[in-house]
N, C-alpha and C positions, 0 to 999 in steps of 0.2 A: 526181138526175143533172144535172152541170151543161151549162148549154149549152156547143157548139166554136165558136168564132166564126172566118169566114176571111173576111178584108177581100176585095173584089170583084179588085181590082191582081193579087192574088196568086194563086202557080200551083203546083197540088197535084194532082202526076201522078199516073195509075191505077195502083192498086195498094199507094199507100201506106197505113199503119196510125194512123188518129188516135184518141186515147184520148177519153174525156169531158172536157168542161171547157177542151178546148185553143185557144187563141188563135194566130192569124197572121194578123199586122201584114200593111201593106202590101208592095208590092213585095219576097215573101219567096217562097221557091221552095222546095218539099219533093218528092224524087226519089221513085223507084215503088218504091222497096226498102227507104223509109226506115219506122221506128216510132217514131212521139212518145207515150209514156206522159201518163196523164188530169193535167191541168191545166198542160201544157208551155205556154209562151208564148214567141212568136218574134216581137220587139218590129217592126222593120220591116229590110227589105233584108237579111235572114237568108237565106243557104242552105247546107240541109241536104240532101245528097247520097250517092249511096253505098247500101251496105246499113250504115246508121246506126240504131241504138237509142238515143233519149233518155229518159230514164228519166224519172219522174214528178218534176210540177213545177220543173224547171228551165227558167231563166227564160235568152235569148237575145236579146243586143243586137245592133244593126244593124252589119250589114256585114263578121259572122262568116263563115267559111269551115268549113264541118263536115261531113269526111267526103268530099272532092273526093281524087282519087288521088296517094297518098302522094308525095315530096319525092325519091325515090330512083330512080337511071336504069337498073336491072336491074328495076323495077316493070314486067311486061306485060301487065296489066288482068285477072291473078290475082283470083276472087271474097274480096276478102279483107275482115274488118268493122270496125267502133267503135264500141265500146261506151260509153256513159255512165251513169251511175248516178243517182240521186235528188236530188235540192234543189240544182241545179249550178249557181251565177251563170258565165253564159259573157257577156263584157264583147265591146266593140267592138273589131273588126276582129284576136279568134283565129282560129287557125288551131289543128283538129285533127284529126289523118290517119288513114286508117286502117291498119292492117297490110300486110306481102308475105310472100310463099311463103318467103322467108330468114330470119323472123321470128318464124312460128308464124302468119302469118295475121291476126292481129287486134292492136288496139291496145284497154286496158281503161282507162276512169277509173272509181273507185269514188263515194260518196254523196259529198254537202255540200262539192262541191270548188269554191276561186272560181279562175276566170282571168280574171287584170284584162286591160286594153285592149292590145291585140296581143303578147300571148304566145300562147306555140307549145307543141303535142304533136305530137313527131315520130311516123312511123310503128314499129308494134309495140311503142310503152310499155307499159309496165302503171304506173299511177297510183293509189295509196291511197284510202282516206274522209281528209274534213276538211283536204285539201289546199288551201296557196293561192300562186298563181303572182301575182308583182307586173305590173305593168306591163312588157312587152318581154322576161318571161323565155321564153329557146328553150332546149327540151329535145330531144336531137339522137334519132335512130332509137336503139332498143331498150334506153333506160334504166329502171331499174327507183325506182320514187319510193314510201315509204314513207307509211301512215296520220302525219297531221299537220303533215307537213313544211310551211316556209313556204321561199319562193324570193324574195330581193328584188330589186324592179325590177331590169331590164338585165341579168341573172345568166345566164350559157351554161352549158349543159352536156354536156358533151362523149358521143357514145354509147359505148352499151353499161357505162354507168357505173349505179352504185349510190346510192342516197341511203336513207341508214337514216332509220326512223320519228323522229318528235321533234325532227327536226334541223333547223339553219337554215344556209340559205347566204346570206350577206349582199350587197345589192346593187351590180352592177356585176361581180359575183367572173366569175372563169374556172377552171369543176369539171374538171380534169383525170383526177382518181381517185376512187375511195368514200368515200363519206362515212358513217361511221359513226352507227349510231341516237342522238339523245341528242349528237350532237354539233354544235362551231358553227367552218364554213368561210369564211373573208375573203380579199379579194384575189384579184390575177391576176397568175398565178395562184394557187387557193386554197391554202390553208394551213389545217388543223388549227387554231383558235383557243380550242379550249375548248370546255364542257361547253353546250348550249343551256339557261341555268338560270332565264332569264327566261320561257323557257317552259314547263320544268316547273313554277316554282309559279303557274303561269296554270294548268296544266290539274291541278292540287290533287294534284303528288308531294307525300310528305310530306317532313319537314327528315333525319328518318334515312333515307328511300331518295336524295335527294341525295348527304348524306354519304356514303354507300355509293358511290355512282357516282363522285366526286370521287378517294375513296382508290381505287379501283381505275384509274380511270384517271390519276390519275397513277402508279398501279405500272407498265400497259400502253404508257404512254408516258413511262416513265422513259430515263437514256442506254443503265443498263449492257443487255448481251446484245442477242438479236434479238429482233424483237417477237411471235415464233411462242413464244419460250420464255416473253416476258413473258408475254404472251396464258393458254400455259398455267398458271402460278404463279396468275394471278387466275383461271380456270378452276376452280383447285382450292381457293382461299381465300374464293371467294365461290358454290360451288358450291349454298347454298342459296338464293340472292338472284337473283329471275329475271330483273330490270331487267340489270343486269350481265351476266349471262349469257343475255340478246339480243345484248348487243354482242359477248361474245364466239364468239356462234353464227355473229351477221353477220360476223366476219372469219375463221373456220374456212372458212365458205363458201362465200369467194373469188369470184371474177369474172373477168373478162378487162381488170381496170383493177386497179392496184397500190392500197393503202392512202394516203386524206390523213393526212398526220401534220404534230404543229405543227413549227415554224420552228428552234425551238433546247431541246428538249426538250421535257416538260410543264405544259401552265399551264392548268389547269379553271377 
């Protein structure tokens, strides 16, 4: 069993839940509702606040904000939570919220997520595994962020928006609408750029599930007709191909934000 080490500075209100192993840095403050899972480390000037769950071994740089009440002025100190999941690098000076009663209550991040140095999780996300936020990325109340997604530095995104698994929104952009799984968003605001293909063969697609996804989306994002009727055509043409028909799940779907689509037709 490992040792929990709590620097002397530091203040660890009754009632809170510390696993084996966990470490708090100096001048770090852990609230009476919070849970840090065995071998959490909160390097120094960390406070976690809230009824907050950290998951195991995520690691907590100085002068994060975790868990303090959500960004929203209909918020009235609703019992609401956030959730973090396993191996999370949280960099210096995040901020992330928890849920309100307009929301479902809670805010989720899943396993292995990084958030570099002052990016934000707005109130009631729900965030993937293997997710990583650049530097300065702010994700607005109740966007939905898919397993693997990368965000680059300075990237907004607007709430109640979608971002499909595998996709990249390139840094500085301004996310207006969804973003499809498998897809890659530029600018401000974004724009539809193409298939995310640097990062499928980082995470070992093969070259025929590629080409699968290329021809189909440039079917779905061809000129003629609307994209409900594209949508279906590759629906039915690629109905044994599941990669494909993720994306075309996530736009049957729908959300309360319209479709990113590229600039002057399709280009994967």
């Amino acid at each position: 069993m490992a040792e929990t080490k709590i620097h002397p500075s530091a203040i660890v209100e009754d009632g809170a839940k510390i696993g084996d192993g966990v470490t708090i840095g100096p001048f770090s403050l852990v609230g009476a509702n919070v849970t840090l899972g065995d071998g959490v480390e909160l390097s120094s000037h960390v406070v976690v606040t809230g009824r907050t769950t950290v998951g195991a071994r995520t690691r907590i740089f100085p002068f994060a904000s975790i868990g303090h009440q959500p960004q929203d002025l209909k918020y009235k100190g609703e019992p609401s939570t956030l959730d973090i999941g396993t191996d999370c690098l949280i960099r210096e000076g995040v901020t992330l919220n928890p849920g309100t009663e307009g929301g479902g209550m809670k805010t989720t991040i899943g396993d292995r997520c990084a958030f570099l140095a002052n990016s934000h999780v707005g109130h009631d996300c729900r965030v993937g595994n293997n997710v990583v936020f650049s530097n300065n990325v702010m994700l607005a109340g109740h966007c939905d962020v898919g397993d693997f997604v990368i965000i680059g530095g300075g990237a907004a995104v607007i709430q109640f928006a979608r971002v499909g698994a595998h996709s990249f929104l390139g840094g500085m952009s301004g996310l207006e609408q969804d973003l499809i799984p498998y897809g890659m968003a530029l600018g401000n605001r974004a724009y539809l750029s193409g298939l995310n293909i640097i990062g499928l063969q980082r995470r070992g697609f093969s070259r025929s599930e590629i080409h699968d996804l290329r021809r189909a989306y440039r079917l779905m994002f061809a000129q003629e007709g609307t994209l409900l009727e594209r949508v279906a055509d590759v629906a039915e043409e690629f109905k044994d191909h599941p990669i494909v028909m993720e994306i075309v799940a996530f736009i049957k779907a729908g959300g309360k934000r319209s479709m990113c689509t590229p600039k002057n037709g399709a280009d994967a």
